[in-house]
Structure formats: C-alpha cells, structure tokens
LUMDO-631142 format. One line per 3 residues: number of its first residue (from 0); their letters; for each residue x, y, z of C-alpha. Coordinates in pm, 1 decimal. Layout:
NUM> a> X Y Z ~ ...
***
This chain:
0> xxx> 1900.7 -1472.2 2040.3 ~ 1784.1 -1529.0 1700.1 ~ 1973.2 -1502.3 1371.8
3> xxx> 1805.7 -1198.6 1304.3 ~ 1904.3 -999.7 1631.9 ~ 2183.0 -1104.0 1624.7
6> xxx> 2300.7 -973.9 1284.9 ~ 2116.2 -660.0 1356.0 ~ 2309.8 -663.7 1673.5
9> xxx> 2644.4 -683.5 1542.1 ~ 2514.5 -415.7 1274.0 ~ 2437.7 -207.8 1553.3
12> xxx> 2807.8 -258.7 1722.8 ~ 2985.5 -192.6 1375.4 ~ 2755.2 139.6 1324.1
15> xxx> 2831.0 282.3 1709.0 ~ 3224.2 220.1 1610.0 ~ 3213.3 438.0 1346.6
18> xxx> 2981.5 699.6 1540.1 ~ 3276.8 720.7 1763.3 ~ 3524.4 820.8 1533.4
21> xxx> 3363.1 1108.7 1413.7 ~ 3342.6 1460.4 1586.6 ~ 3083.8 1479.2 1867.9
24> xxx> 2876.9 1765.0 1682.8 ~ 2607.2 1664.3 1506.9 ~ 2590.4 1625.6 1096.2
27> xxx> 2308.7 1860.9 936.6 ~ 2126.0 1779.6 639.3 ~ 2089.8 2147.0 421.9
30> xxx> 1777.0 2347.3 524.1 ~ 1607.0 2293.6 154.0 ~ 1669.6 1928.1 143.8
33> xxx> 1453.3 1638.6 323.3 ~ 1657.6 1342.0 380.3 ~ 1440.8 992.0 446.4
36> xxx> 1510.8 693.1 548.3 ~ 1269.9 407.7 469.3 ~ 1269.5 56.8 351.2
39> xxx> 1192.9 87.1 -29.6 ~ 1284.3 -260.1 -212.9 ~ 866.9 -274.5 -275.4
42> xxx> 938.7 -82.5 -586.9 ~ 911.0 -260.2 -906.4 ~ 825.7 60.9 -1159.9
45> xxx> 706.4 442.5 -1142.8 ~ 476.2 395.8 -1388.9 ~ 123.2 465.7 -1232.2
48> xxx> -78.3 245.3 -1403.3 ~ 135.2 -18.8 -1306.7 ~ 289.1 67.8 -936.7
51> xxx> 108.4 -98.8 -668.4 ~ 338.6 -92.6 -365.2 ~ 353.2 125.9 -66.2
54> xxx> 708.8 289.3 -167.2 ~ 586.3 363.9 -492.9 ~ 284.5 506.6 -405.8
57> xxx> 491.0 757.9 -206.1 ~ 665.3 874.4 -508.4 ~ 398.2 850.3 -721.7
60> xxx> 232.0 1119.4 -456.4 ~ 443.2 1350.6 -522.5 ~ 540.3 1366.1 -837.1
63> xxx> 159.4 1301.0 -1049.9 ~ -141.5 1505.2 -972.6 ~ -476.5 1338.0 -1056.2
66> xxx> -831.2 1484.9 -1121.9 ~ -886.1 1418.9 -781.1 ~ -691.5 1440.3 -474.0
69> xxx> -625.4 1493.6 -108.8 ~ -531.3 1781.2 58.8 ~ -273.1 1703.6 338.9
72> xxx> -377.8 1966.1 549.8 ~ -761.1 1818.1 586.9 ~ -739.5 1445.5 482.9
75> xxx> -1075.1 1401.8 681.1 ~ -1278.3 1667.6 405.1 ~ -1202.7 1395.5 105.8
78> xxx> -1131.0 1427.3 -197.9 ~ -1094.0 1763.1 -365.5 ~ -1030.9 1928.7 -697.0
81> xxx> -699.3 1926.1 -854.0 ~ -632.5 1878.4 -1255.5 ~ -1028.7 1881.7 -1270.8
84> xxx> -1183.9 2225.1 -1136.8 ~ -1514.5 2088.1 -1132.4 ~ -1742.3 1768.8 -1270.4
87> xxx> -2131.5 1712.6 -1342.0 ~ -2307.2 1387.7 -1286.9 ~ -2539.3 1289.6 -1530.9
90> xxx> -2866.3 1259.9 -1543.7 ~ -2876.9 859.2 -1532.9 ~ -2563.3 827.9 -1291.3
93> xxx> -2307.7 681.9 -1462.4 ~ -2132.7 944.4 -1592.6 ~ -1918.9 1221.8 -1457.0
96> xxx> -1782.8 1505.9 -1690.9 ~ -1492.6 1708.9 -1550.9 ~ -1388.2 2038.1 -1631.9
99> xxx> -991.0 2055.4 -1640.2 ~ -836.4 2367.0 -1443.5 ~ -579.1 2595.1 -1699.6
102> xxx> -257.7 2704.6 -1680.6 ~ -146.9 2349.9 -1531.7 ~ 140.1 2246.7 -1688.2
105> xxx> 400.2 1906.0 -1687.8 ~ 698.0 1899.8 -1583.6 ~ 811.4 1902.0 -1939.1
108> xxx> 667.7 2237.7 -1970.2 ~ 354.1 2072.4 -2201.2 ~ 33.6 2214.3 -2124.7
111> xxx> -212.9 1980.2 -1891.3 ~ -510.1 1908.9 -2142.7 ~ -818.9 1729.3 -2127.6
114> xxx> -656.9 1483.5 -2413.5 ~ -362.2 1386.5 -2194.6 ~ -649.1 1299.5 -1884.8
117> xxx> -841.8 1072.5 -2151.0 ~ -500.2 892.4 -2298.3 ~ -378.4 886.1 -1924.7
120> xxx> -734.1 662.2 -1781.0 ~ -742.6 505.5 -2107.2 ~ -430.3 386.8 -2112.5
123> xxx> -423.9 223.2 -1747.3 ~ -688.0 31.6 -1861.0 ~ -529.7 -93.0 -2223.7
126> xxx> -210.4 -248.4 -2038.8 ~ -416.8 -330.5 -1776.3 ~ -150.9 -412.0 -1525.8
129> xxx> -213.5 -506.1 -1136.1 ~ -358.8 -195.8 -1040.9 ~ -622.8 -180.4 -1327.9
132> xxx> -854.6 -346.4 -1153.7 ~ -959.7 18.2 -979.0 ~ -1037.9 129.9 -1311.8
135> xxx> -1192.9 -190.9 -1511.4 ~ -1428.0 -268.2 -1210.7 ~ -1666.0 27.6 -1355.8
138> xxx> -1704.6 -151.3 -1711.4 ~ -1414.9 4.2 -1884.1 ~ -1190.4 -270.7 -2135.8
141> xxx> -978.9 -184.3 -2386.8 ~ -1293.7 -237.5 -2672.9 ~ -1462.9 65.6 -2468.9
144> xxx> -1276.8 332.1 -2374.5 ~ -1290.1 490.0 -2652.7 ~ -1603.8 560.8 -2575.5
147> xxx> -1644.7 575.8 -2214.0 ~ -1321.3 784.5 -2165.6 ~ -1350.0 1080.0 -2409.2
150> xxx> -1237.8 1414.1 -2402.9 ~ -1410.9 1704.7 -2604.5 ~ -1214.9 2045.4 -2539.6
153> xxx> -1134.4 2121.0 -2221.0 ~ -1373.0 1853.9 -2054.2 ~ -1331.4 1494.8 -2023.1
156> xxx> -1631.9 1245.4 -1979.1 ~ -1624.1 897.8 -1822.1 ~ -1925.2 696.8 -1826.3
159> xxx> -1948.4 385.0 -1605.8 ~ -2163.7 59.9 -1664.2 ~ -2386.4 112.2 -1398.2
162> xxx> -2463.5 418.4 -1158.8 ~ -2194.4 389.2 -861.6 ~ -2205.8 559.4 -557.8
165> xxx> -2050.1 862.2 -739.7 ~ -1786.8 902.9 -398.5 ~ -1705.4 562.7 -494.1
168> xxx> -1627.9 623.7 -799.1 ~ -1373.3 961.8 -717.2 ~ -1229.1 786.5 -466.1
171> xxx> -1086.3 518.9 -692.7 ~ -944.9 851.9 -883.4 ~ -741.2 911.9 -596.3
174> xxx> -564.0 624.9 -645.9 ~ -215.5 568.2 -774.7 ~ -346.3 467.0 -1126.1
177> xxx> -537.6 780.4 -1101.3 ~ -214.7 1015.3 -1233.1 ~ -231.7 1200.4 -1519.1
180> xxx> 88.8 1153.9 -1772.2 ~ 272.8 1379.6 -2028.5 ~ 115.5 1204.1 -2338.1
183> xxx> 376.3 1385.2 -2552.3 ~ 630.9 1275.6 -2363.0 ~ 555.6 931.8 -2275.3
186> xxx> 432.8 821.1 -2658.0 ~ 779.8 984.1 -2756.5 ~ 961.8 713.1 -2530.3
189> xxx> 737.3 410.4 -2654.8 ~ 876.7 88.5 -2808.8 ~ 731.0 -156.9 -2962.7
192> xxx> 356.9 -54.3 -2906.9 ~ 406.7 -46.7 -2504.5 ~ 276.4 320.2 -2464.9
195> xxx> 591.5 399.0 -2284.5 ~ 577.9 143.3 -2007.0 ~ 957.5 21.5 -2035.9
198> xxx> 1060.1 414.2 -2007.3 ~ 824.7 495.7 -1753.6 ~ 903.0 251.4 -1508.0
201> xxx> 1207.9 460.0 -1428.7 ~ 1096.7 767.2 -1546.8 ~ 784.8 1012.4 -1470.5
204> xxx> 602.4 1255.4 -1661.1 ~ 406.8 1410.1 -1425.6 ~ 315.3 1779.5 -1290.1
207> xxx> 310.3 1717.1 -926.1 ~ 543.4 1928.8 -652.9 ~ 848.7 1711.1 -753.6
210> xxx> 1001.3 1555.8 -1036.4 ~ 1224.0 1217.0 -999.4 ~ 1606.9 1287.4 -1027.7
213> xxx> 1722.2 909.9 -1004.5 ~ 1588.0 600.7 -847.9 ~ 1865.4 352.1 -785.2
216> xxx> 1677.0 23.3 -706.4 ~ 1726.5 -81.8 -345.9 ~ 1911.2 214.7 -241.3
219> xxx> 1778.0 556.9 -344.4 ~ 1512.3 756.8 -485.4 ~ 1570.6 1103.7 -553.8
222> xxx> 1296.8 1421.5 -593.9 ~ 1386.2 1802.0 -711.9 ~ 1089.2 2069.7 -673.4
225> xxx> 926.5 2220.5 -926.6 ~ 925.3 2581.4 -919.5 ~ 603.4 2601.2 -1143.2
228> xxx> 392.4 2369.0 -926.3 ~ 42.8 2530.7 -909.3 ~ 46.4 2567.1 -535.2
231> xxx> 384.6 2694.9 -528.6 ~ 734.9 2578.6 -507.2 ~ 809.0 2358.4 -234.6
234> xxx> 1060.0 2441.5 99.9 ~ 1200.1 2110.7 68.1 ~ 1408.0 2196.6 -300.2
237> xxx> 1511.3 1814.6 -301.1 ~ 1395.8 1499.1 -118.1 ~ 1642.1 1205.1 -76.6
240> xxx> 1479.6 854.9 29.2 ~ 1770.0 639.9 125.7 ~ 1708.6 247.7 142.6
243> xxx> 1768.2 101.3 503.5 ~ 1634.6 -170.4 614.0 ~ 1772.6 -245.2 979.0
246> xxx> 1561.0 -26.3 1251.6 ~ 1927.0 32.4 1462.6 ~ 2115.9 194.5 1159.3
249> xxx> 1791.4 427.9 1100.8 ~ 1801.9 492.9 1446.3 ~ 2201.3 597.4 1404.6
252> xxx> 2157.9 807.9 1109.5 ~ 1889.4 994.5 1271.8 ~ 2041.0 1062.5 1577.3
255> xxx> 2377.6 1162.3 1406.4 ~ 2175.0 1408.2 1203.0 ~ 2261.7 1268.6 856.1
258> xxx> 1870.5 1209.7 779.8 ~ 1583.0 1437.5 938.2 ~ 1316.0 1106.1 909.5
261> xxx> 1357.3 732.5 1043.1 ~ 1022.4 557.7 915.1 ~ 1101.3 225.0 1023.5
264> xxx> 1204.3 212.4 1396.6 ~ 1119.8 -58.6 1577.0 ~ 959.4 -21.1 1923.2
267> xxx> 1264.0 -46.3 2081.2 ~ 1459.0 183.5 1857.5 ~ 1155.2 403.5 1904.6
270> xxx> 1170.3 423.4 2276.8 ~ 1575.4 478.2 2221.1 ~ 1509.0 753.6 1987.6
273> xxx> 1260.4 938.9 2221.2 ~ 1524.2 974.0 2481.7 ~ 1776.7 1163.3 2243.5
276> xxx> 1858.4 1534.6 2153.7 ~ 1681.9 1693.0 1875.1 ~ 1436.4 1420.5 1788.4
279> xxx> 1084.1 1376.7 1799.6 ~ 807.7 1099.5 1754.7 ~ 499.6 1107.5 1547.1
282> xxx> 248.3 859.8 1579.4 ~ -35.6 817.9 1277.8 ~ -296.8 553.3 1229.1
285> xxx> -264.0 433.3 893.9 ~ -488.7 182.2 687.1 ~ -232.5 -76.2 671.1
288> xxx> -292.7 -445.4 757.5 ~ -45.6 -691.7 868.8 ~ -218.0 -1074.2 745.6
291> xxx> -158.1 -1435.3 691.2 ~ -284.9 -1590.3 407.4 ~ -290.6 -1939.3 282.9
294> xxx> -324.8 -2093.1 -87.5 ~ -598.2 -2255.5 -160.5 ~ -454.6 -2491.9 -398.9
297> xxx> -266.7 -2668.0 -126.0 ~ -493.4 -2989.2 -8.4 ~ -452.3 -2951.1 333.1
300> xxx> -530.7 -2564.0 341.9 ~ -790.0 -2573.5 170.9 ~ -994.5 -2808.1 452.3
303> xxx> -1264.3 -2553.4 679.4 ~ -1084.8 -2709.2 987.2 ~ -739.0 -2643.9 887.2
306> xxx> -769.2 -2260.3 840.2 ~ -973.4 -2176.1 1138.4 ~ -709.6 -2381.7 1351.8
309> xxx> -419.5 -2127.0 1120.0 ~ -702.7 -1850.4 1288.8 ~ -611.2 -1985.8 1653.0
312> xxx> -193.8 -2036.7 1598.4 ~ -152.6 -1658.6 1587.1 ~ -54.9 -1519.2 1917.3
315> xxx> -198.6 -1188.1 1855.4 ~ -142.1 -1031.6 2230.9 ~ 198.5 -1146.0 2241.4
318> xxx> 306.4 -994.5 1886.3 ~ 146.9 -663.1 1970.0 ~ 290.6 -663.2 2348.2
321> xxx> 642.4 -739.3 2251.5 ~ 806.2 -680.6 1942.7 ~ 489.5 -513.5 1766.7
324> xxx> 432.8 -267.4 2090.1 ~ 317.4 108.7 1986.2 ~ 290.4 -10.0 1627.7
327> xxx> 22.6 -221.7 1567.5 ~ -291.6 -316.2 1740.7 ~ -510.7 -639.5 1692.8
330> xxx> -749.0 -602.2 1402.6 ~ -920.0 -906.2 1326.4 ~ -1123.8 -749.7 999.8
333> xxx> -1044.1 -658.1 629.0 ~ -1142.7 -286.3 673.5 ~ -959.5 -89.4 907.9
336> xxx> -1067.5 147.4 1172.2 ~ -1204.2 461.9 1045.1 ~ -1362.3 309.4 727.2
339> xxx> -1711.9 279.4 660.0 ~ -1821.7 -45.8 812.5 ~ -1534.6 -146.5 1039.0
342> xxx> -1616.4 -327.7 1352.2 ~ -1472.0 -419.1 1654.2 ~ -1531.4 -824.7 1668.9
345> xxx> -1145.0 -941.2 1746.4 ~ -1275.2 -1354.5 1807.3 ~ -955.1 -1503.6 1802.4
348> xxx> -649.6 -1573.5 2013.3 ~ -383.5 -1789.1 2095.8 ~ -524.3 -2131.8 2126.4
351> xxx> -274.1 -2444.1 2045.4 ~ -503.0 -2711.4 2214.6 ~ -802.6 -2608.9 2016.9
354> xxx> -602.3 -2591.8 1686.0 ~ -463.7 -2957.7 1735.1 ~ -848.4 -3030.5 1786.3
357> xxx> -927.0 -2866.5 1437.2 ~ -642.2 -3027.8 1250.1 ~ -685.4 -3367.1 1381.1
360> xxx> -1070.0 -3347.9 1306.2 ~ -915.0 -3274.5 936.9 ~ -704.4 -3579.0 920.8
363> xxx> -403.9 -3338.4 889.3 ~ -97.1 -3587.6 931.3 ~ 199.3 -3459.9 1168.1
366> xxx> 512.5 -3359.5 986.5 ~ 412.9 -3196.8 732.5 ~ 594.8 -2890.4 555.4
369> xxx> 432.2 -2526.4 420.4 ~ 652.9 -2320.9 264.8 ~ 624.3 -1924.1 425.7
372> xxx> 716.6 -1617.5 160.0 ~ 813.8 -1279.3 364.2 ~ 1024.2 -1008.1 237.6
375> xxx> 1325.4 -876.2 383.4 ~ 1165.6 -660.0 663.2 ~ 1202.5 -703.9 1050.5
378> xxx> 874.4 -721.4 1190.5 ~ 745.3 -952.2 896.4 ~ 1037.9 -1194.3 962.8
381> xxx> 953.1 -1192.3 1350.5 ~ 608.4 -1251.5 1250.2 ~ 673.5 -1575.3 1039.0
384> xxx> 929.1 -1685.0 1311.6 ~ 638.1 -1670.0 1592.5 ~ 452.5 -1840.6 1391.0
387> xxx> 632.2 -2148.8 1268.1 ~ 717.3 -2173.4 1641.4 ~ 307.9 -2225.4 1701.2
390> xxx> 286.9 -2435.7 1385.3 ~ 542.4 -2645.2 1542.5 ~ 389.9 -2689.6 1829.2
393> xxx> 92.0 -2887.8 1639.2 ~ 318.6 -3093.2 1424.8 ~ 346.4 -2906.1 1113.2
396> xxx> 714.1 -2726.2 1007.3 ~ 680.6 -2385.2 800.8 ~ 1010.7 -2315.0 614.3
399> xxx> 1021.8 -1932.0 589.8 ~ 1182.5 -1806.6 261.3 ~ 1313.8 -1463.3 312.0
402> xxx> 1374.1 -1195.5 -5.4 ~ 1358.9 -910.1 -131.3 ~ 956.4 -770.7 -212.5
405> xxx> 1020.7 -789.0 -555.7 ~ 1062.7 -1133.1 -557.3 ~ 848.4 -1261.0 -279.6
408> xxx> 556.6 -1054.9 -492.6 ~ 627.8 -1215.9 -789.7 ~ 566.1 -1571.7 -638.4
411> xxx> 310.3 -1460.1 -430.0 ~ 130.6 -1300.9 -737.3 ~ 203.9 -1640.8 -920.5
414> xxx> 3.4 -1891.1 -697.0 ~ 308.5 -2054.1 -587.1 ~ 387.8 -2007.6 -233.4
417> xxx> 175.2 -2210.0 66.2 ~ 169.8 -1921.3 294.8 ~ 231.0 -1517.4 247.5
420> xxx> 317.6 -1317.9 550.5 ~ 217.1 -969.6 386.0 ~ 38.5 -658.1 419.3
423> xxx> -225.5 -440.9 271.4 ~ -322.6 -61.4 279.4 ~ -595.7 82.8 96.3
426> xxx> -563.2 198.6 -228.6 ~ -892.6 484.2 -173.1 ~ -1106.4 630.0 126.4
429> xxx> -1416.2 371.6 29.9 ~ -1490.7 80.3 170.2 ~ -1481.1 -156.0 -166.7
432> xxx> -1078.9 -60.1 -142.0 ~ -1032.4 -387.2 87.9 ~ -1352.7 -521.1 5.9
435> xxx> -1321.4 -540.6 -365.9 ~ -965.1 -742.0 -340.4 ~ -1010.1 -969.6 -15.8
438> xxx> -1397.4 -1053.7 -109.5 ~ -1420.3 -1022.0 -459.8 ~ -1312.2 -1324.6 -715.3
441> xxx> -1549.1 -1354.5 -1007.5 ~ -1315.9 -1547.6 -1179.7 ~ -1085.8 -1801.1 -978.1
444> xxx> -883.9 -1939.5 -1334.1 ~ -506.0 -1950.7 -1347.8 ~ -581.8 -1792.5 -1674.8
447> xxx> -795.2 -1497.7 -1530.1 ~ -439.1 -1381.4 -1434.5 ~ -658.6 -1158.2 -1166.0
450> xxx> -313.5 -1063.7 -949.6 ~ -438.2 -736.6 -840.5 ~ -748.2 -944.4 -589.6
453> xxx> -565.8 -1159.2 -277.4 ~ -918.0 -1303.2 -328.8 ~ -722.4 -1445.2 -696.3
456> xxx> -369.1 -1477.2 -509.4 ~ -497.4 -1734.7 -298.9 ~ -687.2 -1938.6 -522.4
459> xxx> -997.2 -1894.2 -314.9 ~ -1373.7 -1926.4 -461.2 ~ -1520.9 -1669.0 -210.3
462> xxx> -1822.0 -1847.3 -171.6 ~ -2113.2 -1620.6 -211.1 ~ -1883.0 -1316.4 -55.5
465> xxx> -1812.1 -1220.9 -441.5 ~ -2221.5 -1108.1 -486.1 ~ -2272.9 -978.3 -142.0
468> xxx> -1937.5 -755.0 -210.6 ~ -2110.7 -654.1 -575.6 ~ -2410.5 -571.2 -399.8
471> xxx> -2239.6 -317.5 -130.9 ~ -2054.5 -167.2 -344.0 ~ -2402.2 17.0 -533.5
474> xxx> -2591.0 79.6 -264.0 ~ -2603.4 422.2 -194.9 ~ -2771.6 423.8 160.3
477> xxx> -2485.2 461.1 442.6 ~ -2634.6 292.5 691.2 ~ -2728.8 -4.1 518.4
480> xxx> -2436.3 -49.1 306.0 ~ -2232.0 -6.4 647.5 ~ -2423.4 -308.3 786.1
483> xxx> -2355.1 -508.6 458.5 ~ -1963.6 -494.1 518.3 ~ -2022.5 -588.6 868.5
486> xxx> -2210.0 -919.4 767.1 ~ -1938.3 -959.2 499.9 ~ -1655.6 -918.0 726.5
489> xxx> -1844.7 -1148.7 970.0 ~ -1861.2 -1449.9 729.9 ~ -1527.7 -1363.5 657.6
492> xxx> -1349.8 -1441.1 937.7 ~ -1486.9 -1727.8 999.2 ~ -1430.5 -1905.5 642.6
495> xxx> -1119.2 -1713.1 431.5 ~ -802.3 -1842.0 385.9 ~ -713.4 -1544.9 533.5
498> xxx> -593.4 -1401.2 907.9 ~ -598.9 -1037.5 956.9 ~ -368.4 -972.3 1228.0
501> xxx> -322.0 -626.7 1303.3 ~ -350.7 -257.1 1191.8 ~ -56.2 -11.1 1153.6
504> xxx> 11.0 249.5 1386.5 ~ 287.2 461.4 1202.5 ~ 568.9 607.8 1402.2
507> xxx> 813.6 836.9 1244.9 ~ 1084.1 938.6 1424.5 ~ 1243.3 1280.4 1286.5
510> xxx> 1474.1 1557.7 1366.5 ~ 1275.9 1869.8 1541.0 ~ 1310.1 2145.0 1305.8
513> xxx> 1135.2 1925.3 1040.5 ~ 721.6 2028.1 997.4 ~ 436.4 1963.5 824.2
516> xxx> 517.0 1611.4 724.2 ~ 224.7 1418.2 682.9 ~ 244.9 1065.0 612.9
519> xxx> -114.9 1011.1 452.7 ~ -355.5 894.2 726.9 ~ -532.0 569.4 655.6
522> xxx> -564.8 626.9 295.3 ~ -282.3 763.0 90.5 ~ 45.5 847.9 72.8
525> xxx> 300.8 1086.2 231.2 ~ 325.2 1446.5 124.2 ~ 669.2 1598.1 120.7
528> xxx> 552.6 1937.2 -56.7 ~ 413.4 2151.2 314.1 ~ 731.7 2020.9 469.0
531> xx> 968.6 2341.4 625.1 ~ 1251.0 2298.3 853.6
***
C-alpha cells in the first residue's frame, strides 16, 4: 500500500470513529440550501477576466451573466441570449452589434447598460491576464478597443480583424472572461490604476442567480440567491461548496447527510456510495482531459525519439481499468468527443520494450532525473505514481512534487517544471477552444509571457501546427474545417510534447431529493440556479 492509501486509509478509520458516535439518524442539510463538496484549491481570484480554473469557473457561472450563454436545460441548442436580446452581423463579417435586454440589473441594484458590457470586454483585454487570449485572438489590444468595443445607447458593437466564423466568435462569449461587471462598483474599489482587480479577486459584481457571501481559500465558497434574478429567484436560497479533497471523507459526509453532492468520489467510493440509503449517481461526459506534458527546454525532451517513447510509457488500459474505472476513458486527441472534429485514432499503449528502443536510439543516458508537478488531487497523484514506475522501468527516475494548484500552476505557467501531470476542459463549444491553446504558439519567447497556450507552457515551436490551426479556425465550411482538425490532431500525436490520456466521465454522487443539477456537459460549468430538493 502506497503512502497515499494509506493516509487516506487511516483518514477513512478516524472519519468512521466519529460516524459512530453520533445518533444513527441521518443529518439534513435545510431544504433551501445546497451543500457541495468538491476539491476547490484551483482558485486563485473571482475576477473573470482573470479566473481560468475549473472551480472558478463554477462560481463565476453563477454569479456573472454574459451576452451570451447556455441554457442548462438544452446545452445541445448553444448559445442563447442573455444580457444581449439580440445582435446583427455586418455586412463585411467582422462585426456583431448587440442589443442589450432592459430591466437587468447588478447585484448592487445598478442598472445593466450597454456602457458596463463595453468597459467589461474592454477591460479583459487591457489587463490582459491568462484568459485574454479568448478575447485578443480576434485583433483586440489595449491601442484598439476603443474602437472595436464601443457602446452607443443601448447597443454595443465589437468589430473583429477579420470575418470569423460568427459561432466562433459567440462561443468565446460564453466563456468565463465573457461576464459582464458592475463598472460603478468595480472602478469604486480600484487602486492604483488596476480597474479593480485586487478587490475583485475576492469579490464579484455581477447579476447572475447568486451573489458570493465569502470565499475562504482552500476551504469554502459561499453563494446567497438573488431574489431579482431575471429568471426568478432560485430554490436553492444559499449554496455552500466545502473544500475536501480525500474521495472517503466525501463519501462520509454524503452518506451522513451533512452535504447533498460528493463531486469527487473515486471509483471505489463510487461503487460504495451506490449501495447506500438515500443516494444516487449521476454520470456526465464532460470536456475535460487528463495529459502529460513535457518542457521543451529540457535537452533530452526535446529529442523526436524521447517523447514518442513518453507516448508508449503510459499504461492507458490499466489506469482506466483500475483506479480510473467509470471515470475516464482513453482519449488519445486534443478535442474531446462531441466536438467538431474529434476522432477516434487511440495509437498508443503500453509498450516498455519499444520505448527503451526510442530512448536508446536518442542517446538518452540511464539515470537520469525529471522533475513531475501534480497538485494535491488523488487520481493525478496515482497518475504520476504509475508513471514514474514505467519511467523506471527504462532507466530514468521522475521525482513527483506534490502541492497545492495554486502553486503547481504558477511553476507550470513559469516554464520551470520538466513534466506537468494536468488537465484541460474547454473554455467554449468550438473547436479552436483546445485547438487554439495545444496547437497555437505564434510566439515561443520567454518574454511573450503567452501562459494562457500549453502550446507557450511547454516551450514548444509547433512546427507548422500554428498556421494550419489559423487556417481552421476561418473556415466556415463544416465539413472541411472538421477534416482540418483531424489532420491537425493527426500530426499531433505523433510529434507534441504532449500525451493526451483520457477524457472525463463526471460522476456525482448526491442525496435523492436533490434535482435539476446540471454539471455543464462538455463545455461549461455547473448550474446551481434549477436545483429543488
């Protein structure tokens, strides 16, 4: 037993003591609250145009509306109005004028205007954080948007630098950095010419179905309904999303009724929890990709040889059959299933003899020593511990470094580490989502400071993917542009410092009175606002 299990063993013991020593009946959350459990040390702000992790994006759902959104109850019909009731295209393509819906209002009580959309895109792009790549890939700096992003009465204008697929371009306005701020509110907490980003990365100023009560970092986030939310007030008056990272002490609270959602169960905690009173399982596909990746600026990585032999050290079948089982499935490829242009083509598998082959044909000397960054989550440490066992088996040690997301990011996002155990979901419906940040890397400087492309994280000069990504990403013909990520992807595998492993399959374990809860499909976040109980 590893050092893992057996702390999460011994975890386990110490939780089923105290279960014992309280009364048999069950605890109850309150029938207006929705009590979560979920692993949320990802979150580094609540700032939209600057949040870029999958707990954040789940608060940011809820508590900012956008232009453009999804509606939970029919993810598959797309986007959909929200703070814009309509839009034109223009004549020439490139430019899309929306007409804001009235009445909206903040959470502040300040009226949702066409000036707050403008400051709101505009100002994404000036502090141009990780995210703002979604935004400054259609032409828009700081020296622009003044006059790309303009508002005139109740209408708001954005004008791209070339025509787009114009799907492409709402999609990317579903996106986290898509939410529309409080301008009032923010610009009255800025300091020092920031536009409020120190306040707003623990604050909101949104209009969504909640507003944030607290968020205590690595322990709690906190939501209360608003009452004046334009689709009504929510059933669930307050939403509590408790940090816990072991799978077994999920498993406990759930079970003892002190949460109504477990979003982290492992499979065998999942099987467990199927078997018990009052609980229920709900399985989603969801965009997310589990992946290896592998700096570029390390010599030995960088050699053809040495990352398609990386390509054959990964024991795919076993992960998914063992500790992985019900919640992933092999995915070899950058977009997952249900994209446009995702394919099939799994080529590789477990195959130590042929990676010695590789490594010796790239003069790799035995013994030496890759450092591995993961964050503190179970099935990422398992991960990095089967593979270091198949690394070792070719004469090469990988020291894992465990810690929290925040910091594992932050070297990650830095060039530093050899190897990043990670994963990716999609930040819009559109193909370009995973394209645009595995394939795309016009500019492969340490001063280009390009952190929101893995492309950029991993120091790797795409070569020639860059253009053919470019090239999809305008064409406006389905078919063909559906073929052009399948050659992409194809080149892909066979040359990026990259392994794609697997693809999520999200299972939520929750108490059965709790309905409606949708956790966002392949491409967005969870919606607590049609939850009843």
């Amino acid at each position: 037993m590893n050092v893992l299990k057996r702390l999460l063993a011994s975890m386990a013991l110490g939780l089923a003591a105290t279960v014992t020593a309280v009364p048999l009946a069950l605890a109850e959350t309150p029938p207006n609250m929705l009590v979560i459990a979920n692993r949320i040390d990802d979150i580094t702000t609540l700032d939209p145009a600057e949040s870029f992790e999958f707990a954040g994006s789940d608060v940011s759902r809820n508590v900012y509306m956008k232009l453009v959104n999804f509606d939970p109850a029919d993810l598959d019909a797309g986007y959909q109005p929200e703070i814009a009731e309509s839009w034109v295209v223009g004549d020439d393509g490139k430019s899309i004028t929306f007409t804001i819906r009235e009445g909206l209002k903040f959470h502040s009580g300040n009226p949702i205007t066409a000036a707050d959309v403008e400051f709101s895109l505009r100002r994404a792009v000036i502090l141009n954080k990780t995210p703002a790549f979604i935004l400054t890939q259609f032409g828009f700096t700081e020296g622009n948007v003044a006059e790309t992003i303009k508002a005139d009465g109740n209408t708001v204008t954005i004008t791209t630098d070339k025509p787009y697929a114009i799907s492409f371009v709402l999609n990317c306005l579903t996106s986290t950095i898509g939410g529309i701020v409080d301008m009032q509110t923010v610009m009255a907490n800025e300091a020092d010419g920031d536009m409020g980003n120190t306040w707003l990365k623990t604050n909101t100023a949104g209009s969504g179905a909640y507003s944030l009560v607290s968020w205590k970092p690595n322990e709690s986030v906190t939501l209360q309904s608003n009452p004046d939310y334009y689709l009504g007030a929510p059933a669930m008056e307050r939403v509590v999303v408790r940090h816990v990272a072991e799978s077994a002490s999920q498993r406990l609270l759930l079970e003892r009724g002190d949460i109504d959602v477990a979003r982290n169960l492992n499979p065998e905690d999942i099987a467990g929890a199927r078997e018990a009173e009052g609980v229920k399982i709900y399985d989603e596909l969801r965009g997310r990709l589990m992946y290896l990746s592998f700096n570029q600026k390390h010599p030995e990585l960088s050699k053809p040889e040495v990352l398609q032999a990386m390509k054959y050290l990964v024991d795919y079948e076993g992960m998914q059959n063992s500790f992985l089982n019900g919640q992933y499935i092999t995915h070899q490829n950058f977009l997952p299933k249900t994209f446009l242009g995702a394919v099939d083509e799994n080529p590789f598998s477990l195959n130590v003899e042929k990676a010695k082959e590789l490594l010796a044909a790239a003069g790799v000397p035995e013994g030496i020593e890759l450092e591995a960054g993961v964050r503190e989550a179970q099935e990422r440490i398992e991960i990095a511990q089967t593979f270091q066992n198949a690394l070792a088996q070719v004469g090469i040690k990988l020291n894992i470094t465990v810690g929290t997301a925040k910091q594992i990011l932050a070297r990650y996002r830095s060039r530093e580490l050899d190897v990043y155990v990670g994963a990716w979901g999609p930040d819009y419906p559109d193909p370009h989502t995973n394209a645009g940040t595995f394939t795309y890397n016009p500019d492969n400087s340490d001063e280009a400071q390009a952190t929101g492309l893995l492309a950029w994280r991993n120091s790797w000069d795409t070569g020639g993917l860059t253009e053919m990504t470019a090239a999809a990403v305008v064409e406006n013909d389905r078919d063909k542009r559906a073929a052009m990520y399948a050659d992409i992807q194809a080149q892909f595998r066979e040359t990026s410092p990259f392994v794609i492993m697997f693809q999520k399959t999200e299972q939520a374990a929750m108490r059965d009175n709790v309905q409606n809860l949708n956790l966002g499909g392949a491409t967005t976040a969870v919606s607590y606002w049609p939850v009843t109980k």
